[in-house]
Rosetta silent file (secondary structure, phi, psi, omega in degrees, C-alpha in Angstrom):
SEQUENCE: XXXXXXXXXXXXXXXXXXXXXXXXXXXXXXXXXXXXXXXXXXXXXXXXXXXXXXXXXXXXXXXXXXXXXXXXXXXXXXXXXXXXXXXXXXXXXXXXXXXXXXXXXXXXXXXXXXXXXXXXXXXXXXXXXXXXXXXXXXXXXXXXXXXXXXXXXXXXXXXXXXXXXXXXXXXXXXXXXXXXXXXXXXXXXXXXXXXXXXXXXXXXXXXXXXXXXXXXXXXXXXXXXXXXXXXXXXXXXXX
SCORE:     score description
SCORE:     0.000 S_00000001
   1 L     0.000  127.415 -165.467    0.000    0.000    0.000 S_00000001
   2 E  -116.153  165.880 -179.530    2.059    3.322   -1.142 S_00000001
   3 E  -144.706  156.998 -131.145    1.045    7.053    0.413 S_00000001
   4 L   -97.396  160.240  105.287   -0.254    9.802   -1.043 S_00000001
   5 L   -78.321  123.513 -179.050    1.265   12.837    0.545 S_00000001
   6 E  -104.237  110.256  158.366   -1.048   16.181   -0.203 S_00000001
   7 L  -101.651  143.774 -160.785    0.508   19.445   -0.028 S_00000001
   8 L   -80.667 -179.091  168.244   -2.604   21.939    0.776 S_00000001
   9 L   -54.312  -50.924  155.708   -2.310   25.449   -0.071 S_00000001
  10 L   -36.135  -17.099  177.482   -1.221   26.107    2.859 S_00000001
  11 L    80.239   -3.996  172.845    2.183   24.591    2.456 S_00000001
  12 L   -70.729   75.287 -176.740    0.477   21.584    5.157 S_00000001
  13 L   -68.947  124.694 -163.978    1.717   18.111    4.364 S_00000001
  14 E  -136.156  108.201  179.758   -1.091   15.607    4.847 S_00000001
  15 L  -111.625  139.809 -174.324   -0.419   12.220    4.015 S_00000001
  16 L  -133.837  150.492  179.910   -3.205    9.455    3.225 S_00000001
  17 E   -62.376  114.236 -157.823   -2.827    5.977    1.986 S_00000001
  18 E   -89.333  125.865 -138.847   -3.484    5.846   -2.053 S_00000001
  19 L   -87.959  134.371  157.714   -6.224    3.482   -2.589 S_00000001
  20 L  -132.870 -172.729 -157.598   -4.769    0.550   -5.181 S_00000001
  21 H   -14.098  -55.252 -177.246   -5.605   -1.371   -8.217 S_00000001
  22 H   -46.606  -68.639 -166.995   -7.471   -3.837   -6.295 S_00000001
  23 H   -48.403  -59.041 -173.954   -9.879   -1.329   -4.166 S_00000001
  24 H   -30.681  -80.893  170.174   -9.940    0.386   -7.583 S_00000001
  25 H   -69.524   -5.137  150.510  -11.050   -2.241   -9.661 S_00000001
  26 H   -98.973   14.230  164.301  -13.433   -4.028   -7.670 S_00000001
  27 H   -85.448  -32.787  159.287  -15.265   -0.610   -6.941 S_00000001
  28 H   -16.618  -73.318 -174.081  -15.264   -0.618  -10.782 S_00000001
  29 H   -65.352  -32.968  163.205  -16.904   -4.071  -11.029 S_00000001
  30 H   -67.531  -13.851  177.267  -19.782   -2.969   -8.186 S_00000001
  31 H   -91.326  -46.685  162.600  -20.831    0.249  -10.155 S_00000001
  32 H    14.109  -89.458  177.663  -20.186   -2.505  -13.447 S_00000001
  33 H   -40.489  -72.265 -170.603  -22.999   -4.735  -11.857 S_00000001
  34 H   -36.744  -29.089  178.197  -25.358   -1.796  -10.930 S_00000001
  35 H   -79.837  -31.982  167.567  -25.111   -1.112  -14.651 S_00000001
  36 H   -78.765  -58.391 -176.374  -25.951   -4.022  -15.677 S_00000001
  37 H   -54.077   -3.395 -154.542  -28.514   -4.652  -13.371 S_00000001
  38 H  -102.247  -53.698 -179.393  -29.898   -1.371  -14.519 S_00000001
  39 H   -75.566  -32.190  131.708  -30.253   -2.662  -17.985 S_00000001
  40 H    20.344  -86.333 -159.694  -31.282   -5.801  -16.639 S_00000001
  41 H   -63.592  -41.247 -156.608  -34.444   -4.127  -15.266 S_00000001
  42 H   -91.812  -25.035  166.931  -35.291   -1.666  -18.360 S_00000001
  43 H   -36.008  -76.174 -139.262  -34.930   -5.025  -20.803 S_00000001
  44 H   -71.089  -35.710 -173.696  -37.662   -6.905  -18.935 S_00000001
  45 H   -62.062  -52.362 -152.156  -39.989   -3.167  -18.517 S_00000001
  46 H  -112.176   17.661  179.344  -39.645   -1.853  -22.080 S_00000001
  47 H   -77.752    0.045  151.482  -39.461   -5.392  -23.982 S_00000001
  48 H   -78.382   -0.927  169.298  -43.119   -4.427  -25.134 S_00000001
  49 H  -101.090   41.730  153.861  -42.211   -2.112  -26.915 S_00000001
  50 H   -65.436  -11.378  162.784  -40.840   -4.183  -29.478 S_00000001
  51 H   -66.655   10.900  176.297  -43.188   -3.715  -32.023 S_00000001
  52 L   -93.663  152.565 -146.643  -41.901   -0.120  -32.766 S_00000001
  53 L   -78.404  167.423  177.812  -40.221    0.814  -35.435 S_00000001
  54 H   -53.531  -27.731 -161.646  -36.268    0.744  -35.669 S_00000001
  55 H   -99.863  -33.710 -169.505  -35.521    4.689  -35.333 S_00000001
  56 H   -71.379  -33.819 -176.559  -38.538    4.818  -32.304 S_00000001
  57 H   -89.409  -32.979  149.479  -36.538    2.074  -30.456 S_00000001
  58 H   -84.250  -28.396  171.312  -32.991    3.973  -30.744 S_00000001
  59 H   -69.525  -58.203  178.590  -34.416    6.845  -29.501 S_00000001
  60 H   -33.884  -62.901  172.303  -35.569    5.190  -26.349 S_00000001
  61 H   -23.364  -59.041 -179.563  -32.302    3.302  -26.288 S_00000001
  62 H   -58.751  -53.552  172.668  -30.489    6.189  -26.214 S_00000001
  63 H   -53.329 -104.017 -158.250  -32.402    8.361  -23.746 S_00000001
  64 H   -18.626  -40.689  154.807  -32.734    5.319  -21.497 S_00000001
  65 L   -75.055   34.071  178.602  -28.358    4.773  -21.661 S_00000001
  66 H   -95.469  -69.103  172.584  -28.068    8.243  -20.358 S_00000001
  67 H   -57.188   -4.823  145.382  -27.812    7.227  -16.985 S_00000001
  68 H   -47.198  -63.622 -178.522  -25.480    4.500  -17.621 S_00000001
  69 H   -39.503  -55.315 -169.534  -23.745    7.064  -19.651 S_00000001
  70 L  -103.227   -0.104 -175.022  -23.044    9.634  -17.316 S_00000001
  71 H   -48.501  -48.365  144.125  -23.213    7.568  -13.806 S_00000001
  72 H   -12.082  -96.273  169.789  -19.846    8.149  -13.118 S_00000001
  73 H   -25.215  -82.706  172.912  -19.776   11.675  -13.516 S_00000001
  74 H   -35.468  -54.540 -157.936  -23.026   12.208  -11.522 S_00000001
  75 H   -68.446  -71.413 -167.349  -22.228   10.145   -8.548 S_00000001
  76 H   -55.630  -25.019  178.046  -19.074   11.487   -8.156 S_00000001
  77 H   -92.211  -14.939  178.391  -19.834   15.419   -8.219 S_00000001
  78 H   -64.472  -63.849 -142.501  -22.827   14.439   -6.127 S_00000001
  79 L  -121.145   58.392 -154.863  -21.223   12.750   -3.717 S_00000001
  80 L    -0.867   77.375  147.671  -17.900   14.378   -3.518 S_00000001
  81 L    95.401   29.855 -163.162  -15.857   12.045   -5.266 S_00000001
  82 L  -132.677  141.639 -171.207  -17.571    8.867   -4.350 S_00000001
  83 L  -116.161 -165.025 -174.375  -19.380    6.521   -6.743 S_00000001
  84 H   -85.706  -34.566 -175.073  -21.775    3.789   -4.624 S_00000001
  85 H   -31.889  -73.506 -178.154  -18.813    1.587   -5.720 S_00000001
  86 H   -47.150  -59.817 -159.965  -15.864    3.593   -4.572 S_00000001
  87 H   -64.944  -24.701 -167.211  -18.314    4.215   -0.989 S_00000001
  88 L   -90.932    3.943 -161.081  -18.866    0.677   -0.591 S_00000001
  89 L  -124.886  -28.349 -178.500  -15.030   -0.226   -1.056 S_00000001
  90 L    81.430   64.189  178.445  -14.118    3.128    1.282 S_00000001
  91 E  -134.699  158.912  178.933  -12.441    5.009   -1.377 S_00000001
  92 L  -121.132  152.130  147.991  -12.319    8.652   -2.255 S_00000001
  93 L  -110.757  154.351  164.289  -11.124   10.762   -5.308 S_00000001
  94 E  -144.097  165.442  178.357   -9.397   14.356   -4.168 S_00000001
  95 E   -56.886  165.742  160.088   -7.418   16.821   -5.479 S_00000001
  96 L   -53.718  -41.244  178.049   -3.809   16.950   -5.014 S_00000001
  97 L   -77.454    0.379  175.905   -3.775   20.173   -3.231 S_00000001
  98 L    67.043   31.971 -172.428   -5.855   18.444   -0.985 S_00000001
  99 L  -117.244  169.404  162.801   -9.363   20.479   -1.314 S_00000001
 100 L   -34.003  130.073  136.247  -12.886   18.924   -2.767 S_00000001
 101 L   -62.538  136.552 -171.204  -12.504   18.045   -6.335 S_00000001
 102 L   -72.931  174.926 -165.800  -14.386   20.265   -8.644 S_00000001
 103 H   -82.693  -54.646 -153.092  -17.224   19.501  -11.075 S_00000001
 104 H   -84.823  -31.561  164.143  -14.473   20.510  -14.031 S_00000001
 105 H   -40.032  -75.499 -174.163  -11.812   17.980  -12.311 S_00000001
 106 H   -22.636  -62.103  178.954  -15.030   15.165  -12.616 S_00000001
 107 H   -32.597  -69.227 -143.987  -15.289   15.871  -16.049 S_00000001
 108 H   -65.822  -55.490 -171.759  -11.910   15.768  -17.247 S_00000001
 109 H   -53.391  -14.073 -176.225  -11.541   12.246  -15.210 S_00000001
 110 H   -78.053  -52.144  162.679  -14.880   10.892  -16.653 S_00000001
 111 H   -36.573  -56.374 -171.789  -13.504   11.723  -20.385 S_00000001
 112 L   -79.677    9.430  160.582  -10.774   10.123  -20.082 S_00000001
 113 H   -44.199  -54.064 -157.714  -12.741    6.647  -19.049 S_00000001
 114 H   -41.813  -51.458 -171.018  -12.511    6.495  -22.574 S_00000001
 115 H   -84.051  -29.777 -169.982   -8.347    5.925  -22.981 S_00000001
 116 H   -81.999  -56.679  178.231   -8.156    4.327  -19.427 S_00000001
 117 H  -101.961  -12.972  177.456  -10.841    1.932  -19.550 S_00000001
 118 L   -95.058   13.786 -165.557  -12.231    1.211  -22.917 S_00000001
 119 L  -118.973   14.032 -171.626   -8.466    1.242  -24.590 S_00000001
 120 L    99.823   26.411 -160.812   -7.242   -2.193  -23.554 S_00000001
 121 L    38.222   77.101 -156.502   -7.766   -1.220  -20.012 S_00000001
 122 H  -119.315  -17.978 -173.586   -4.694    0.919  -20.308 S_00000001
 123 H   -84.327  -19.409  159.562   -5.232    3.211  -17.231 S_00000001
 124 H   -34.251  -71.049  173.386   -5.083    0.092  -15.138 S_00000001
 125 H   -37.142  -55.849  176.816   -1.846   -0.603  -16.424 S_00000001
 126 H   -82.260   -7.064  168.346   -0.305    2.826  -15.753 S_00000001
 127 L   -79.226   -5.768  179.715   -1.461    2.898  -12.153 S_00000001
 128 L   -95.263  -20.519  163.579    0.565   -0.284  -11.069 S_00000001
 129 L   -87.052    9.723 -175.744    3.450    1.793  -12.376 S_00000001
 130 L  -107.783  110.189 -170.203    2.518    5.277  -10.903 S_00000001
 131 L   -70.674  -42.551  165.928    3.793    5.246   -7.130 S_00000001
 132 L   -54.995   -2.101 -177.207    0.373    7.431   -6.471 S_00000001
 133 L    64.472   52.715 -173.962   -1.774    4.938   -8.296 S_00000001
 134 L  -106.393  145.631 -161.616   -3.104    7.630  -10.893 S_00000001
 135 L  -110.925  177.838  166.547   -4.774    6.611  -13.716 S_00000001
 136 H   -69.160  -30.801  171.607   -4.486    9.271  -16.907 S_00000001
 137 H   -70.609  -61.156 -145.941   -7.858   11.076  -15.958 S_00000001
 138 H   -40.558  -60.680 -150.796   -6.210   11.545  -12.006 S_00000001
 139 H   -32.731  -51.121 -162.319   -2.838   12.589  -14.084 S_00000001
 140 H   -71.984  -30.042 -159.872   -5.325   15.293  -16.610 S_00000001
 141 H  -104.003  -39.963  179.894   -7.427   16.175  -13.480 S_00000001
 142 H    92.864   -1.242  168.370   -4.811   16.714  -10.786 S_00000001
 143 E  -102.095  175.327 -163.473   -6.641   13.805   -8.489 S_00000001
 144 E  -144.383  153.887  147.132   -6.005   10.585   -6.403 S_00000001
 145 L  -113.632  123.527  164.530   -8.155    8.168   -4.912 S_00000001
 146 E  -111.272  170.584 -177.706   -7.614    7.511   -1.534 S_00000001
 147 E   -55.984  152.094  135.163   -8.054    5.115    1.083 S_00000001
 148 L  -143.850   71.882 -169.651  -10.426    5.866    3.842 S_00000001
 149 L  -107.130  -58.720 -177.887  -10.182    2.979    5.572 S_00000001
 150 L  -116.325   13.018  155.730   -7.475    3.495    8.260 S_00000001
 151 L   -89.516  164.742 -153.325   -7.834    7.576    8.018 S_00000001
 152 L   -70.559  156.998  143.677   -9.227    9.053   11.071 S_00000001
 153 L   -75.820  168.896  179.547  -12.782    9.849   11.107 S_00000001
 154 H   -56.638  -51.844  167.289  -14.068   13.236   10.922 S_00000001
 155 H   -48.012  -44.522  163.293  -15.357   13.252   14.048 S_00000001
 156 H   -39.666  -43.145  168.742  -12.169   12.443   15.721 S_00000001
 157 H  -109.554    8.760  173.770  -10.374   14.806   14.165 S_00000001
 158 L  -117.517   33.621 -162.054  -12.659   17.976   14.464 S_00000001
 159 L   -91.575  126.685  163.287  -14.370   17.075   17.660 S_00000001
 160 L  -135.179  151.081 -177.900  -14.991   19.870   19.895 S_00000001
 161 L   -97.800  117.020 -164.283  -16.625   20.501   23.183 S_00000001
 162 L  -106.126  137.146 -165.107  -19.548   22.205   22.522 S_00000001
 163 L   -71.125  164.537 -148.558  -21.658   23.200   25.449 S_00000001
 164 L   -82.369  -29.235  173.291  -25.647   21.746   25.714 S_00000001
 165 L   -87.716   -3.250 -160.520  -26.839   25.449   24.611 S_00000001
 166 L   -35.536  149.895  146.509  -23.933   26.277   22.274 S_00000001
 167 L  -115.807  151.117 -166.396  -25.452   28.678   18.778 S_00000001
 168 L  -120.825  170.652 -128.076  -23.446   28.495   16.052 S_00000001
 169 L  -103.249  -70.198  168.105  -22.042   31.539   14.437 S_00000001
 170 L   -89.493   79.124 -159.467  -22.065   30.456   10.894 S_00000001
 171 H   -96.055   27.253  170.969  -24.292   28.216    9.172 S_00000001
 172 H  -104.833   21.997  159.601  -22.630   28.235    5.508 S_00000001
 173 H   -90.779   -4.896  149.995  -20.031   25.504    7.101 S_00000001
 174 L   -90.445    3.549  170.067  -22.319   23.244    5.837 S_00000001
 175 L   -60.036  -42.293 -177.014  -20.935   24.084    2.582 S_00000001
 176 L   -36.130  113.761  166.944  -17.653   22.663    3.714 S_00000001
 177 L   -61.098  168.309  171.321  -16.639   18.642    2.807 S_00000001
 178 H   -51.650  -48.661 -160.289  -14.955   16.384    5.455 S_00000001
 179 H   -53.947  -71.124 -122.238  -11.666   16.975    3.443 S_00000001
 180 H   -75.318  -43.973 -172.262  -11.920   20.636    3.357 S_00000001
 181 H   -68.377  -27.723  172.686  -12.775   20.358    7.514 S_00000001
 182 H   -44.632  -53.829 -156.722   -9.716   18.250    8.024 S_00000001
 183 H   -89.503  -43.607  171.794   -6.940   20.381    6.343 S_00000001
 184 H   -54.739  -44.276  169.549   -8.722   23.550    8.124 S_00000001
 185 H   -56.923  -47.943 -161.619   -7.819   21.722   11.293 S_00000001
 186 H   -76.823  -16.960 -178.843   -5.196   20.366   10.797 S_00000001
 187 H   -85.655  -19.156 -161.699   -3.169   23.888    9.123 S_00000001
 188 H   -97.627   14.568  154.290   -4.823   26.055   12.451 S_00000001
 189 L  -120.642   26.049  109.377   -3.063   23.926   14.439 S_00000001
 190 L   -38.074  -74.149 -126.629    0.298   23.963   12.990 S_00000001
 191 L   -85.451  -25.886 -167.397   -0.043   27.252   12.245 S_00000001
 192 L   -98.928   -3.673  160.472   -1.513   28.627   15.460 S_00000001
 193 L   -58.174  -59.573 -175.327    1.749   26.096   17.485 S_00000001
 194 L   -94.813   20.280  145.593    4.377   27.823   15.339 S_00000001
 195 L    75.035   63.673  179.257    2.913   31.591   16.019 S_00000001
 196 L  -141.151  109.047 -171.755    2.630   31.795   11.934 S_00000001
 197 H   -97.078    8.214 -162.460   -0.175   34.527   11.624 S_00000001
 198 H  -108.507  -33.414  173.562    0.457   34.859    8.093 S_00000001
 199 H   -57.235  -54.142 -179.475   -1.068   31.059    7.143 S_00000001
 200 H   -22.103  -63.678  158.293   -3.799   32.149    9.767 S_00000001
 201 H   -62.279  -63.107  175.935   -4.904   34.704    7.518 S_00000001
 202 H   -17.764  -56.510 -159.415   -4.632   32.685    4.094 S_00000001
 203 H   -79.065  -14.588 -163.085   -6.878   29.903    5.829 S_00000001
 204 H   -89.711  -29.712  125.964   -9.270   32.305    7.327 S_00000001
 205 H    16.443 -100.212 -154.686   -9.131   34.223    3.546 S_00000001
 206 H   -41.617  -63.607  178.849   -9.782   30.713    2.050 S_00000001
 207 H   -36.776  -48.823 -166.763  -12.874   29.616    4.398 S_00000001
 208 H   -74.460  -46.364  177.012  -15.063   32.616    3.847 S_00000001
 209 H   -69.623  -78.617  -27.104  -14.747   32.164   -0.222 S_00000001
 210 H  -145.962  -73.524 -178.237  -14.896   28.321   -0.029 S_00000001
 211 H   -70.196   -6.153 -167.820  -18.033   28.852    2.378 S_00000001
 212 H    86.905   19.606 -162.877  -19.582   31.862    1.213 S_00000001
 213 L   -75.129  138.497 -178.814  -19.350   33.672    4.495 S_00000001
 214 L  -100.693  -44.049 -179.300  -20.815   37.202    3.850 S_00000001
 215 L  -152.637  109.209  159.993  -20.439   38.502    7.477 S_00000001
 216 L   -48.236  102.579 -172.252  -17.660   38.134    9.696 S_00000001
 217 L   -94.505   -0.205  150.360  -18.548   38.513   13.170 S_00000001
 218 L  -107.321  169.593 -169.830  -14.927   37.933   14.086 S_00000001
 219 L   -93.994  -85.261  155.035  -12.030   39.924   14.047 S_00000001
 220 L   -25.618   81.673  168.443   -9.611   37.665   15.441 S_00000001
 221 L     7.961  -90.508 -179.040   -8.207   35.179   13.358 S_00000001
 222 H   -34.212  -36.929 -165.838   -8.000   32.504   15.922 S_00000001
 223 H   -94.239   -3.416 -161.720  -11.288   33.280   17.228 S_00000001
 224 H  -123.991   -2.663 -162.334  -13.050   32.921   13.798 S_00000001
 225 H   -96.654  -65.282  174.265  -11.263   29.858   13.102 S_00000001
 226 L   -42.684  -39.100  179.592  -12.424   28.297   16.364 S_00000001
 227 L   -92.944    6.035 -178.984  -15.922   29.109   15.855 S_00000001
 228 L   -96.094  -85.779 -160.528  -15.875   27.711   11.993 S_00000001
 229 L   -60.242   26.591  163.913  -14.792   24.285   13.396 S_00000001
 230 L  -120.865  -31.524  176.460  -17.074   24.267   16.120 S_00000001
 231 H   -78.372   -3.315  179.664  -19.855   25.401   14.518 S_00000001
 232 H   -64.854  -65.177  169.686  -18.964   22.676   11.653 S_00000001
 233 H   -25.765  -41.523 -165.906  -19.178   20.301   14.679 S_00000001
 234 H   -66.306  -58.202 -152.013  -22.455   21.653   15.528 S_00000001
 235 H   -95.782    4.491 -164.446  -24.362   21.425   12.364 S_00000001
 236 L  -128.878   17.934  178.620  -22.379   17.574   11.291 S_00000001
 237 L  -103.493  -40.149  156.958  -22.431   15.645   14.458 S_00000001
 238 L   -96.256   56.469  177.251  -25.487   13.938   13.699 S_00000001
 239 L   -93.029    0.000    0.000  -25.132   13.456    9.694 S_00000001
């Protein structure tokens, strides 16, 4: 098993275990099956309409492979970078830089299905030789799929004690992914250890566009930091 090391924006080296072939390819073969089973289902529904003419029966076809078509894609921008496969196997994809992959990341990696997997399998092939396990979409995209198997959970590593009346401050911190709350913890506590107010500001910078905060009710770095992860805590301990 080789690991990923992520450096964030921040200059914060994060290292996670790089999920390989294996996890890879049998979350492959569970969204595979779902796909099948999918056509499976729409065989046995729409085989009455076989009386219809040849061009009436490719259009249906066609509409009807969209969600085949695009499952990938969907799943993964839904469900930040998780197919049911990949969730059922405990794998993620993320960026390199270590934030949420983007919709425009998804993309590029879904395109390139074509040359990885429909080419002779070929993206297989370059991931047993890639010490990150990247396929040509990660490579095109700037992503990884990682383990989350033996990384901590979220609770564990943003857990704070919030009092039985606590209000939280900020409620666009549900914009935030796990990933995104992880690397905020984990840089404001480097960064607030080594006395380095100038990351402080970057990450507190970064949170309000990331979340969309319109109005700061703190001043204080430190103090606005504190009350982003706690109210994160707040609105995510029982999701």
């Amino acid at each position: 098993m080789s690991e990923l090391q992520i450096n964030t924006t921040q200059n914060v080296k994060i290292t996670f275990n790089a999920a390989g072939g294996g996890e890879r390819l049998l979350a492959f073969i569970i969204d595979g099956a779902i796909k099948i089973g999918y056509y499976l289902i729409l065989n046995k529904i729409f085989g009455v309409f076989e009386g219809m003419d040849e061009w009436s029966q490719i259009g249906i076809n066609t509409i009807l492979s969209f969600p085949v078509m695009f499952y990938t894609l969907a799943l993964e921008a839904f469900f930040q970078g998780q197919t049911i496969g990949k969730r059922v196997v405990k794998i993620r994809v993320v960026k390199i830089d270590g934030y949420q992959a983007s919709f425009s990341d998804y993309v590029v990696r879904w395109f390139f299905r074509i040359v990885d997997i429909y080419i002779f399998g070929l993206g297989f092939f370059v991931m047993l030789f890639n010490k990150k396990t990247q396929r040509l979409g990660d490579m095109a995209a700037g992503t990884a799929v990682i383990l989350l198997k033996d990384s901590v959970n979220i609770s564990h590593t943003i857990l704070e004690n919030l009092k039985q009346d606590y209000k939280p401050t900020y409620p666009n911190v549900i914009k935030l992914s796990d990933n995104d709350a992880r690397i905020i913890k984990d840089t404001f506590t480097n960064a607030r250890t080594a006395k380095d107010y100038q990351t402080l500001i970057k990450l507190r910078t970064k949170i309000i566009e990331v979340a969309g905060i319109k109005e700061v009710k703190h001043s204080n770095d430190m103090q606005f930091i504190d009350v982003i992860l706690k109210d994160y805590n707040f609105y995510t301990q029982d999701m």
